[in-house]
PDB file of N, H, CA, C and O in Angstrom:
ATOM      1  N   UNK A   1      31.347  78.560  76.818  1.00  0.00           N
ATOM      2  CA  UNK A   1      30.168  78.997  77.547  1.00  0.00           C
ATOM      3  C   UNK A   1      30.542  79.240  79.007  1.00  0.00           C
ATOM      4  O   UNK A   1      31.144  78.433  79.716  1.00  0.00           O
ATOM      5  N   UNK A   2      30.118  80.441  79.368  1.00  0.00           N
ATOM      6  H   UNK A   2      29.630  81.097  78.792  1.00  0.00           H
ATOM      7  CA  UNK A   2      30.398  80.531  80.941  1.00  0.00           C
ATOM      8  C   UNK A   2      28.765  80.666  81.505  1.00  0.00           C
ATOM      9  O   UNK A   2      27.696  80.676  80.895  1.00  0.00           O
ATOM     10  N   UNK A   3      29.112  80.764  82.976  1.00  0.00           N
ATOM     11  H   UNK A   3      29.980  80.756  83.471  1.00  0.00           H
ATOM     12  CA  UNK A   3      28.059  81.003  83.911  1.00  0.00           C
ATOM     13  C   UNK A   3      28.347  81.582  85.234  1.00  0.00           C
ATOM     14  O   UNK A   3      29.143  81.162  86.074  1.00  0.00           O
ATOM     15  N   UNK A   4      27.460  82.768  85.298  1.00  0.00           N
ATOM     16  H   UNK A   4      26.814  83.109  84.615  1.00  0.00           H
ATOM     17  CA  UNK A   4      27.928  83.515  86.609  1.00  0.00           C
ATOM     18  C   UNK A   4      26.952  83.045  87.771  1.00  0.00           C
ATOM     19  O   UNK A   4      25.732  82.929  87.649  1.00  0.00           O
ATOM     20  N   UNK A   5      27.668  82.802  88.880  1.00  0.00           N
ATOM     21  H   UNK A   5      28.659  82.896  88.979  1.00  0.00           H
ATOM     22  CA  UNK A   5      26.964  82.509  90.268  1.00  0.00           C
ATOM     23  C   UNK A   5      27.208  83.801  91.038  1.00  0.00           C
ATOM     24  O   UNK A   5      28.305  84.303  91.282  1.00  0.00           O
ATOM     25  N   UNK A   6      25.909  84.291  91.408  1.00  0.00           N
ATOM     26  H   UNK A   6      25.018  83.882  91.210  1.00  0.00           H
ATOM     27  CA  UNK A   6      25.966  85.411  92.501  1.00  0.00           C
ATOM     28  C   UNK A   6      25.321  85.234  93.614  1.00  0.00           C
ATOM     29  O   UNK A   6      24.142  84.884  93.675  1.00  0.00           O
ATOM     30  N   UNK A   7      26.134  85.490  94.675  1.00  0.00           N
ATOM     31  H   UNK A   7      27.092  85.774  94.625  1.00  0.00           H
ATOM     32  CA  UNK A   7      26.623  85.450  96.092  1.00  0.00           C
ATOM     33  C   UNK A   7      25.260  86.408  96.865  1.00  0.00           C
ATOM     34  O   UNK A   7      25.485  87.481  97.425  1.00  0.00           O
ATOM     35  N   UNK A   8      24.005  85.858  96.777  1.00  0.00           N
ATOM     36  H   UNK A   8      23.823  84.987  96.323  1.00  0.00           H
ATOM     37  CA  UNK A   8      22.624  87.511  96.498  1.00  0.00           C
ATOM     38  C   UNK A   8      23.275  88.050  98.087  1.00  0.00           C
ATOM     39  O   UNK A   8      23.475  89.256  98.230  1.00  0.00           O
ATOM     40  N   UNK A   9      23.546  87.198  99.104  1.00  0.00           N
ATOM     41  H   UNK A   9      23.384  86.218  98.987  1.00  0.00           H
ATOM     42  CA  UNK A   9      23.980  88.214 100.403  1.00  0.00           C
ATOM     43  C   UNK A   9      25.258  89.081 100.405  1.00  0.00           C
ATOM     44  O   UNK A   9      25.326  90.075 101.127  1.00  0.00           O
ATOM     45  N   UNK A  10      26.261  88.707  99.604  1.00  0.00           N
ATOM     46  H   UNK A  10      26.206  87.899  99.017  1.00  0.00           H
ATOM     47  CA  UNK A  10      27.163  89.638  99.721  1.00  0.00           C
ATOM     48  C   UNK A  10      27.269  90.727  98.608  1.00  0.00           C
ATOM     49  O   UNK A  10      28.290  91.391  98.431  1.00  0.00           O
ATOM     50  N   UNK A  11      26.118  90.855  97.867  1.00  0.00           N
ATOM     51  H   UNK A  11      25.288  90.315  98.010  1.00  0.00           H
ATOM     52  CA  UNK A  11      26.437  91.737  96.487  1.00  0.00           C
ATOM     53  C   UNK A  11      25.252  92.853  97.614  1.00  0.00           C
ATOM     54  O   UNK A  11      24.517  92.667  98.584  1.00  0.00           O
ATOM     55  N   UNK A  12      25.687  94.066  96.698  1.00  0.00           N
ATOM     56  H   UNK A  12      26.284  94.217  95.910  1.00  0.00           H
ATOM     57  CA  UNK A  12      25.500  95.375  97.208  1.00  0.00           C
ATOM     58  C   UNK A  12      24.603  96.350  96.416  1.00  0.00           C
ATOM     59  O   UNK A  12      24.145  97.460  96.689  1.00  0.00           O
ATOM     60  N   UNK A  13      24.490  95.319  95.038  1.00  0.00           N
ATOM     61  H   UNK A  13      24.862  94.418  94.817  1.00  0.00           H
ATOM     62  CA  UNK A  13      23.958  96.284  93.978  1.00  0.00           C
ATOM     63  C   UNK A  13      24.937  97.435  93.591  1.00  0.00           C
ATOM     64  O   UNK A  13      24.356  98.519  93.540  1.00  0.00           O
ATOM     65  N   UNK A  14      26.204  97.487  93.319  1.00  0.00           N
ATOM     66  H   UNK A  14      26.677  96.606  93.361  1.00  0.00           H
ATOM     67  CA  UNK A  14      26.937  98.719  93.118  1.00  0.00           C
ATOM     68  C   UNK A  14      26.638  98.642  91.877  1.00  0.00           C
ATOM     69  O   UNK A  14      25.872  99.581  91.661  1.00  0.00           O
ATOM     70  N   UNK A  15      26.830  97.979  90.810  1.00  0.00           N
ATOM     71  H   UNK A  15      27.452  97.216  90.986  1.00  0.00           H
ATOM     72  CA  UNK A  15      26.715  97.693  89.562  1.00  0.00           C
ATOM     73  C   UNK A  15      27.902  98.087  88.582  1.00  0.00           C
ATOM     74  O   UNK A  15      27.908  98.667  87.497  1.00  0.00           O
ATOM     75  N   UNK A  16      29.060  97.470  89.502  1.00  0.00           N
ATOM     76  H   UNK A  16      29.056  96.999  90.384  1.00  0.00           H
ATOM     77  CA  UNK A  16      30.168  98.124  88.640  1.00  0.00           C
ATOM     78  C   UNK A  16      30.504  96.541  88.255  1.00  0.00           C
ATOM     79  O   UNK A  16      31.650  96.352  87.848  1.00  0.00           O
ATOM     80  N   UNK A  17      29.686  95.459  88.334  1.00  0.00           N
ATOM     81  H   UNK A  17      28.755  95.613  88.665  1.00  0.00           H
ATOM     82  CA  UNK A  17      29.759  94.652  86.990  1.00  0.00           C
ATOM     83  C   UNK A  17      28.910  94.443  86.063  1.00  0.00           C
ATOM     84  O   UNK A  17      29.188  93.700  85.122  1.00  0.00           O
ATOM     85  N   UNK A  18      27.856  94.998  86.159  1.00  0.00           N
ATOM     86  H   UNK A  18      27.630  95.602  86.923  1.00  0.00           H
ATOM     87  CA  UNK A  18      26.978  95.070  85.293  1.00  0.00           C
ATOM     88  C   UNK A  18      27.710  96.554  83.895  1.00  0.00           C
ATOM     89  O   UNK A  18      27.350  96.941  82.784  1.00  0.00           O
ATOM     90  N   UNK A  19      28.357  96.754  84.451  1.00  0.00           N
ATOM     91  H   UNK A  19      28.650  96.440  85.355  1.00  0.00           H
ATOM     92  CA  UNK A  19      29.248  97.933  83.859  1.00  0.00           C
ATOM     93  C   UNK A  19      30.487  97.284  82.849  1.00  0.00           C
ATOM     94  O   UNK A  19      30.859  97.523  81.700  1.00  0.00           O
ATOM     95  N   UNK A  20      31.000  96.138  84.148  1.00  0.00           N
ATOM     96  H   UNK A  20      30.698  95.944  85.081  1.00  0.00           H
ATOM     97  CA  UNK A  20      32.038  95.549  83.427  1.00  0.00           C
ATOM     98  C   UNK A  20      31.832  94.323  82.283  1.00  0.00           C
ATOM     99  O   UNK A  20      32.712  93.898  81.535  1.00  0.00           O
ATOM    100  N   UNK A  21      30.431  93.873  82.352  1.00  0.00           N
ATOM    101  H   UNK A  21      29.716  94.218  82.960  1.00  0.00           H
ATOM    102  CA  UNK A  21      29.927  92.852  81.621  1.00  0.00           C
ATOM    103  C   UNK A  21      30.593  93.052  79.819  1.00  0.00           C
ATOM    104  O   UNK A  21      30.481  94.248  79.551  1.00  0.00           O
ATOM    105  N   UNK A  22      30.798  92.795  79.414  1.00  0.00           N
ATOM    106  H   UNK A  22      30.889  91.824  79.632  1.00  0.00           H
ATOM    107  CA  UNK A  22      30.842  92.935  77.888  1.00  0.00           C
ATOM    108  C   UNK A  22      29.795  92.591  77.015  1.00  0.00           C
ATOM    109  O   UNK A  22      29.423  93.447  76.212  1.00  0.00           O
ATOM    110  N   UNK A  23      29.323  91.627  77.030  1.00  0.00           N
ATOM    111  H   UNK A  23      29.625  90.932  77.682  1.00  0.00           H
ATOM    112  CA  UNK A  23      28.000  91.015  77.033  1.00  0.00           C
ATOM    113  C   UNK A  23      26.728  91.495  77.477  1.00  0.00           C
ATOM    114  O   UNK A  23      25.749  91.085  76.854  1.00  0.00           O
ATOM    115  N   UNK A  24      26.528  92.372  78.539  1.00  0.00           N
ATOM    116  H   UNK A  24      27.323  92.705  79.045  1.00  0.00           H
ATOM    117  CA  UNK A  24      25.670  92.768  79.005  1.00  0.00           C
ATOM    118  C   UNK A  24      24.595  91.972  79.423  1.00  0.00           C
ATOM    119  O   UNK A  24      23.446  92.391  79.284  1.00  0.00           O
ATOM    120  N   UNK A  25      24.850  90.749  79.974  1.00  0.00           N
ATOM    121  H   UNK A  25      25.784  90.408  80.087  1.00  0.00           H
ATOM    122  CA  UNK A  25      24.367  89.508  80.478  1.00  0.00           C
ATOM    123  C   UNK A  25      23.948  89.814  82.111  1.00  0.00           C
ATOM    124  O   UNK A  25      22.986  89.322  82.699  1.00  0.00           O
ATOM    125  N   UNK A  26      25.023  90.837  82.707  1.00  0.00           N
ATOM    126  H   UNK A  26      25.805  91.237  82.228  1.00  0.00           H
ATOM    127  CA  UNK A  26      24.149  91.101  84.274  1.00  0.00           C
ATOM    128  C   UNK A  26      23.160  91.936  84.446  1.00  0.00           C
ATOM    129  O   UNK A  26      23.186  92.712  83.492  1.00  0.00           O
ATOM    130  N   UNK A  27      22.510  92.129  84.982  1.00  0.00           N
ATOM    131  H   UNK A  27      22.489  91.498  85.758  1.00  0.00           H
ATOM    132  CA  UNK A  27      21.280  93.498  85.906  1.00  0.00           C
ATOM    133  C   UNK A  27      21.038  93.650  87.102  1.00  0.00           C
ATOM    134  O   UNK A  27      21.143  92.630  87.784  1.00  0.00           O
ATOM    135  N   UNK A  28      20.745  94.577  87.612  1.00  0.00           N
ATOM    136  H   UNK A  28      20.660  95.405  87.059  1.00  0.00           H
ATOM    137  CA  UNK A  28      20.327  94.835  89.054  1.00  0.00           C
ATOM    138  C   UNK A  28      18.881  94.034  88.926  1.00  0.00           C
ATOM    139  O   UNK A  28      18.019  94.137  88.053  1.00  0.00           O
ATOM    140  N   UNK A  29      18.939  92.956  90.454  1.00  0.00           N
ATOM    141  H   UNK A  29      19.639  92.873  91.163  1.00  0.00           H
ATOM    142  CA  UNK A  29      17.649  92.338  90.058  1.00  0.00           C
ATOM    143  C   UNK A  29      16.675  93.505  91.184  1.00  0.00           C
ATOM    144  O   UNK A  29      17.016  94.496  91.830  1.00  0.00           O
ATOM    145  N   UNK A  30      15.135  92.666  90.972  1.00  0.00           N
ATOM    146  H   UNK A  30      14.859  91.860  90.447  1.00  0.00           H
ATOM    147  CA  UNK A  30      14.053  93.410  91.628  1.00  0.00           C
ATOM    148  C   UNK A  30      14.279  92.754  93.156  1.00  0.00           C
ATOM    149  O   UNK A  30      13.380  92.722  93.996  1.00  0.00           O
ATOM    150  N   UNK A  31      15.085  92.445  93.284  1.00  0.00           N
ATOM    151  H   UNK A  31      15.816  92.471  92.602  1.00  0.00           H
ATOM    152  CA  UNK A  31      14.294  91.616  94.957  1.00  0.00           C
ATOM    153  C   UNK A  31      15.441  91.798  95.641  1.00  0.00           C
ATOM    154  O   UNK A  31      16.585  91.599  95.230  1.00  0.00           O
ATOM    155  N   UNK A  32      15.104  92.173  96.668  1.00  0.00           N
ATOM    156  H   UNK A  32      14.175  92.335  97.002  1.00  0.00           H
ATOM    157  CA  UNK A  32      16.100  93.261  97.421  1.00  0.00           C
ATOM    158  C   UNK A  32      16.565  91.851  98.549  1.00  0.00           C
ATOM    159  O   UNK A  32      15.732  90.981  98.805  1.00  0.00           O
ATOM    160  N   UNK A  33      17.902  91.814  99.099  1.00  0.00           N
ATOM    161  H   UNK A  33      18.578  92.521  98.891  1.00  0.00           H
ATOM    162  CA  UNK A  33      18.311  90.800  99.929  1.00  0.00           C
ATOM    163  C   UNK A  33      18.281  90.784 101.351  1.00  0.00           C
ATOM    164  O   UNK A  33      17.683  91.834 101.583  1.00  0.00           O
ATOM    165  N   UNK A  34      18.517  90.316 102.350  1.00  0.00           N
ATOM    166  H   UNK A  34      19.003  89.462 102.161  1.00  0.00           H
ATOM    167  CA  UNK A  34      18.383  90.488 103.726  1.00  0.00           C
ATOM    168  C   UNK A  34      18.803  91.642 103.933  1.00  0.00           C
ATOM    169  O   UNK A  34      18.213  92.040 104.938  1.00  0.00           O
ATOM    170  N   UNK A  35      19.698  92.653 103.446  1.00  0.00           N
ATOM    171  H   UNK A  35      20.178  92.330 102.630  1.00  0.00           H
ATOM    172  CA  UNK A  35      20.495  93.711 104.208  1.00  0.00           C
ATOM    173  C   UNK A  35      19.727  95.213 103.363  1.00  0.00           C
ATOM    174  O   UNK A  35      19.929  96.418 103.508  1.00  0.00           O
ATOM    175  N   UNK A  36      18.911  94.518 102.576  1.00  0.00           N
ATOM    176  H   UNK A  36      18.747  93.538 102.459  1.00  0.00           H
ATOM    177  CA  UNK A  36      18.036  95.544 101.606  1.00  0.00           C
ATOM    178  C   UNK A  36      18.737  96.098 100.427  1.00  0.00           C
ATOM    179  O   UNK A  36      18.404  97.110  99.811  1.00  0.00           O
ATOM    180  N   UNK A  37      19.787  95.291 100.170  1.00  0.00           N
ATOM    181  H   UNK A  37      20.057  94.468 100.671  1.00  0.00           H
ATOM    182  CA  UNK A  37      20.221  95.776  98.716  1.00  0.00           C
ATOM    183  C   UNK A  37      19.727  95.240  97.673  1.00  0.00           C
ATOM    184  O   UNK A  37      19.459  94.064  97.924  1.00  0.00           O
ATOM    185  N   UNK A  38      19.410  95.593  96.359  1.00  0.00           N
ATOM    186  H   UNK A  38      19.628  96.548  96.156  1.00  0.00           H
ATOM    187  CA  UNK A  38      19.233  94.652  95.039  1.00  0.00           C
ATOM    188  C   UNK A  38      20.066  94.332  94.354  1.00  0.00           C
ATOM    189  O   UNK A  38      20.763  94.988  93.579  1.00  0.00           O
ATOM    190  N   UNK A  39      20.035  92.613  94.758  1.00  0.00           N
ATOM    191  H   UNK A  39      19.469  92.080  95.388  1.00  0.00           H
ATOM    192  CA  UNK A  39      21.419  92.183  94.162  1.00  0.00           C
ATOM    193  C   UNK A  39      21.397  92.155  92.768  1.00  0.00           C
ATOM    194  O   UNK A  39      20.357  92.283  92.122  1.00  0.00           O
ATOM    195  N   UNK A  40      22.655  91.970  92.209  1.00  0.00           N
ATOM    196  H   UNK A  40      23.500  91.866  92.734  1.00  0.00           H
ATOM    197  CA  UNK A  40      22.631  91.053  90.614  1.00  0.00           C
ATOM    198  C   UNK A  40      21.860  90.144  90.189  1.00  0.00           C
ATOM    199  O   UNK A  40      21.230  89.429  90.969  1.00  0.00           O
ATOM    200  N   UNK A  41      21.802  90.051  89.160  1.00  0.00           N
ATOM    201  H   UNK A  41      22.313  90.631  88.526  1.00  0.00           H
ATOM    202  CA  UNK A  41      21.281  88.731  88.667  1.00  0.00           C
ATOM    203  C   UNK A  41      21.545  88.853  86.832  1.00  0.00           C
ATOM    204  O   UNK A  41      21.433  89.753  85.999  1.00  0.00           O
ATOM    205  N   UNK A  42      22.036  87.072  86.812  1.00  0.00           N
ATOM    206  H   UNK A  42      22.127  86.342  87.489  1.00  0.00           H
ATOM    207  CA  UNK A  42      22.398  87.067  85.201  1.00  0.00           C
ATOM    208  C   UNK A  42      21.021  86.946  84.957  1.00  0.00           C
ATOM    209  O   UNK A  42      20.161  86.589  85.762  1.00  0.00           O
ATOM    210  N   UNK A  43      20.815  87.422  83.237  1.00  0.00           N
ATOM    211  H   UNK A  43      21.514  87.711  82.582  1.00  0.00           H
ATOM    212  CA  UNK A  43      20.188  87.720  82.412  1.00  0.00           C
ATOM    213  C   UNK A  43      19.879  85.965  81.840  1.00  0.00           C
ATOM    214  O   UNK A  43      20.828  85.192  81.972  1.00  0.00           O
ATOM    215  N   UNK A  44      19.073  85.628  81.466  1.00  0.00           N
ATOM    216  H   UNK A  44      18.302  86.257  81.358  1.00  0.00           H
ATOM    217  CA  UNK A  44      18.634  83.762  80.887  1.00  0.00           C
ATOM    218  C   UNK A  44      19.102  83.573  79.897  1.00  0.00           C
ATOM    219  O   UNK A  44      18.737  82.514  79.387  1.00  0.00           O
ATOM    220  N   UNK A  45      20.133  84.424  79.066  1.00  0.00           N
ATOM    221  H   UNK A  45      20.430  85.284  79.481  1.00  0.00           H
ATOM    222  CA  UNK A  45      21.460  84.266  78.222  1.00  0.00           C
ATOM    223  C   UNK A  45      22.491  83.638  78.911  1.00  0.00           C
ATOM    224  O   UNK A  45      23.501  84.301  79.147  1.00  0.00           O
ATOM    225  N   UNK A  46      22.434  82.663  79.220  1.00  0.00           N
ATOM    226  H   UNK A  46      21.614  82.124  79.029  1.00  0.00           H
ATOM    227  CA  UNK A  46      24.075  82.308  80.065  1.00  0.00           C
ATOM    228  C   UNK A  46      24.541  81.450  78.727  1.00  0.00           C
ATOM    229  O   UNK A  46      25.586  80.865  79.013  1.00  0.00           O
ATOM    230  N   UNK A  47      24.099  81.146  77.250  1.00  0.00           N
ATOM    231  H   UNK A  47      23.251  81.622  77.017  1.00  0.00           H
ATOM    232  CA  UNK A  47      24.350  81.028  76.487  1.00  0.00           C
ATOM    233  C   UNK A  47      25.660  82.101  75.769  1.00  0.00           C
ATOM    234  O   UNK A  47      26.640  81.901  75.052  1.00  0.00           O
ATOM    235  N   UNK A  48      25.250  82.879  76.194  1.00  0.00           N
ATOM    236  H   UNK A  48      24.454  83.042  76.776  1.00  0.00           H
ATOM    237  CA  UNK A  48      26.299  84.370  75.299  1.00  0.00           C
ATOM    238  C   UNK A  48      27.291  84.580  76.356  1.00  0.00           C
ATOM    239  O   UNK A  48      28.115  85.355  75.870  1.00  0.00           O
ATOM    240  N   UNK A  49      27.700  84.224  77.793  1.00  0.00           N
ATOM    241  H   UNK A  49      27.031  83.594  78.187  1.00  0.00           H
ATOM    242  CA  UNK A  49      28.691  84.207  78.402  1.00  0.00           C
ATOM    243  C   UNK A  49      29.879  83.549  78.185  1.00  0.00           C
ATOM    244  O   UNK A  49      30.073  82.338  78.087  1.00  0.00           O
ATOM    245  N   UNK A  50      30.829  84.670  78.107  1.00  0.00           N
ATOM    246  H   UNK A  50      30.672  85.655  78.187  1.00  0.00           H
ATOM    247  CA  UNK A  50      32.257  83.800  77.751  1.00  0.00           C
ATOM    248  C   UNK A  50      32.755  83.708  78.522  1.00  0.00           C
ATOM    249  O   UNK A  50      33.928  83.660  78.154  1.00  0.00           O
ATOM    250  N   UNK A  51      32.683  83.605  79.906  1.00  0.00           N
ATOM    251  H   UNK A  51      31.729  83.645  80.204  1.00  0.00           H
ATOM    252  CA  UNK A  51      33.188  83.083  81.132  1.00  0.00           C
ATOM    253  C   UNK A  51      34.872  84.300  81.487  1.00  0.00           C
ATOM    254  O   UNK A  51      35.901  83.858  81.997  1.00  0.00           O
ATOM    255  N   UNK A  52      34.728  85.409  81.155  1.00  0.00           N
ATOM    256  H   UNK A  52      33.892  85.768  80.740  1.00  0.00           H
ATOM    257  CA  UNK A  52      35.902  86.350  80.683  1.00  0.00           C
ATOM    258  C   UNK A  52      36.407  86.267  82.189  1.00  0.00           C
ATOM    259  O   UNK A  52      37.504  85.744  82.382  1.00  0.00           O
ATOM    260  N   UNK A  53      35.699  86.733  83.231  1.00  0.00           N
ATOM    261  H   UNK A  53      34.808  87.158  83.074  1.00  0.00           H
ATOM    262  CA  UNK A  53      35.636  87.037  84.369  1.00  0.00           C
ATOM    263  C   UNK A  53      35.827  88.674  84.691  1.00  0.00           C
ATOM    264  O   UNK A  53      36.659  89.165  85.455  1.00  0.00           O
ATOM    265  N   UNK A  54      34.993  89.255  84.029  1.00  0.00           N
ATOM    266  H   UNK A  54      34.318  88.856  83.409  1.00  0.00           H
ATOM    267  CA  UNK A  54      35.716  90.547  84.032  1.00  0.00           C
ATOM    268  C   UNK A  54      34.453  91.384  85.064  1.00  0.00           C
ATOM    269  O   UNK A  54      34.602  92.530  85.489  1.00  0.00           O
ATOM    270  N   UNK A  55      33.477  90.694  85.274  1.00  0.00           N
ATOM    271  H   UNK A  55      33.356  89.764  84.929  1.00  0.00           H
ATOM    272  CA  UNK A  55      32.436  91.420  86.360  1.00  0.00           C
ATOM    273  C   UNK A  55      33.009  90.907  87.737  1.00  0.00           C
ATOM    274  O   UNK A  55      32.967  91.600  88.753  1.00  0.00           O
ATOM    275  N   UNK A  56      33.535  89.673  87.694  1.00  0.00           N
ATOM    276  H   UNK A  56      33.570  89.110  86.868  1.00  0.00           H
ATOM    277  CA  UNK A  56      34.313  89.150  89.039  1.00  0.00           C
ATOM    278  C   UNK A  56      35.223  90.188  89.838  1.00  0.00           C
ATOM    279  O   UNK A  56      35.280  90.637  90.983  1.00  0.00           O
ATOM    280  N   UNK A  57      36.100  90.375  88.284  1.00  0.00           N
ATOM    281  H   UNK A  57      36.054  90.011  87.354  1.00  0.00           H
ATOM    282  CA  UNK A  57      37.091  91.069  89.042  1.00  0.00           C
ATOM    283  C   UNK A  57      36.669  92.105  89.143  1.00  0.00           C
ATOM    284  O   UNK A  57      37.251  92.563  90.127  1.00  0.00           O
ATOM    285  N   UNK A  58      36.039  92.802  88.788  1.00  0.00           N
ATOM    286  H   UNK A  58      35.566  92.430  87.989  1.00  0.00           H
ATOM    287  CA  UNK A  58      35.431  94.222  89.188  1.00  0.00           C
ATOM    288  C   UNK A  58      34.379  94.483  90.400  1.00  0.00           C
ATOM    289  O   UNK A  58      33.857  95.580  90.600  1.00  0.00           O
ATOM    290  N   UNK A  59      34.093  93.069  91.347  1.00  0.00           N
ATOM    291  H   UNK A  59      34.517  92.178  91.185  1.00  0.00           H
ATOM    292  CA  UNK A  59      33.158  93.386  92.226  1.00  0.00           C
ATOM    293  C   UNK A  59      33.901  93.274  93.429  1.00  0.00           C
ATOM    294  O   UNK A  59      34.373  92.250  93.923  1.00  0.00           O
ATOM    295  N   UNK A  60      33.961  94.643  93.918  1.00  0.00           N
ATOM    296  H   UNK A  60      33.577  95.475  93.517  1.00  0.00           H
ATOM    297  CA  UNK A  60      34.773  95.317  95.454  1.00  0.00           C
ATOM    298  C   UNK A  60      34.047  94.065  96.679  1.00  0.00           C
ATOM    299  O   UNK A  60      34.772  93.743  97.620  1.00  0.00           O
ATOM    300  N   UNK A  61      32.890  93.552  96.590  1.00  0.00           N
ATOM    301  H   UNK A  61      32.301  93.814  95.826  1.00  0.00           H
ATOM    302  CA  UNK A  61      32.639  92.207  97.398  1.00  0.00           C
ATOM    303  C   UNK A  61      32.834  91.199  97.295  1.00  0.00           C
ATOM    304  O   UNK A  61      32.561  90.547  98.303  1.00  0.00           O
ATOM    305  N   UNK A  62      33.424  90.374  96.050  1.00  0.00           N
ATOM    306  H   UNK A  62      33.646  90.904  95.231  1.00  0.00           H
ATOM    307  CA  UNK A  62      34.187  89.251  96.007  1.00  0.00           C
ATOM    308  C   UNK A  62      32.570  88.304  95.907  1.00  0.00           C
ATOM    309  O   UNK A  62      32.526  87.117  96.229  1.00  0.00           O
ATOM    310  N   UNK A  63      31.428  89.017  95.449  1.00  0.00           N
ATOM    311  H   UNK A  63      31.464  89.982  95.188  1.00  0.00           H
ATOM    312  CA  UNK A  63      30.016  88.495  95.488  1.00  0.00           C
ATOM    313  C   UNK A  63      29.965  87.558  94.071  1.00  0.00           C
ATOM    314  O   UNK A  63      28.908  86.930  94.119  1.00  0.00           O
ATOM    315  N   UNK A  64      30.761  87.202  92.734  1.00  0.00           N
ATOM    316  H   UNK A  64      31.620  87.712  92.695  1.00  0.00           H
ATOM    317  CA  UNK A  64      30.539  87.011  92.002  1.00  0.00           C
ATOM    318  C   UNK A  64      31.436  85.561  91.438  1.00  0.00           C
ATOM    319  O   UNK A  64      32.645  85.637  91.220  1.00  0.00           O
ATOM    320  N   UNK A  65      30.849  84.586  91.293  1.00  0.00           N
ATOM    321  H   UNK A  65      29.867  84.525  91.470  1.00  0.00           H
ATOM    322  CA  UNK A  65      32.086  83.235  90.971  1.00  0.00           C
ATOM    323  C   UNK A  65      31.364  82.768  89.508  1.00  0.00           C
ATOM    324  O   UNK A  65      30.228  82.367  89.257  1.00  0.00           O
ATOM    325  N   UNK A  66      32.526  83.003  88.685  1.00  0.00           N
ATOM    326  H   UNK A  66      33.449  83.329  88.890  1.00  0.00           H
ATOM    327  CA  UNK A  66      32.328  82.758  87.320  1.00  0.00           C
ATOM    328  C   UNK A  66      33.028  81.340  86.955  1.00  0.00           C
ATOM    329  O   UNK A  66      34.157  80.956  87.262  1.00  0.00           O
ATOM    330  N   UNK A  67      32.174  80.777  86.322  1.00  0.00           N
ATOM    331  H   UNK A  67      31.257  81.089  86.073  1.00  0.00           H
ATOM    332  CA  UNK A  67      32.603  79.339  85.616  1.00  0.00           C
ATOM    333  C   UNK A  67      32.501  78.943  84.023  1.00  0.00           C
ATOM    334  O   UNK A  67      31.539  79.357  83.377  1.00  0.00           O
ATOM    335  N   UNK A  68      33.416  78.209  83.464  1.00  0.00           N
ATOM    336  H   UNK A  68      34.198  77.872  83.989  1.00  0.00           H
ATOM    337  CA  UNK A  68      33.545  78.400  82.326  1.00  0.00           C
ATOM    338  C   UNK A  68      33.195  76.674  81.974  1.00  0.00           C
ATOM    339  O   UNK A  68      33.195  76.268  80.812  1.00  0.00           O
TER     340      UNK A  68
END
């Protein structure tokens, strides 16, 4: 079982881990952060996370810390 922690001030909303998800466990959330982006947010499946790290490594902000 993994679990993703997101960083809501340093994510950008690019969504190139919601891309990289396999699982499809991330989304762009609704609530936009101090700098007005909409960050990530995992999905209330953190059951179906395999802790791969593969949205980590794919986020150009270093916004994403995955735990297994």
């Amino acid at each position: 079982m993994g679990k993703v922690v997101v960083q809501q001030e340093l994510c950008k909303g690019c969504g190139l881990c919601v891309e990289a998800c396999p699982k499809n466990l991330l989304v762009i959330g609704k609530d936009a952060n101090s700098k007005g982006y909409y960050a990530v947010v995992q999905k209330d499946e953190e059951e179906k996370c395999n802790g791969c790290s593969l949205c980590a490594i794919m986020c150009p902000d270093v916004a994403l810390e995955v735990y297994r």
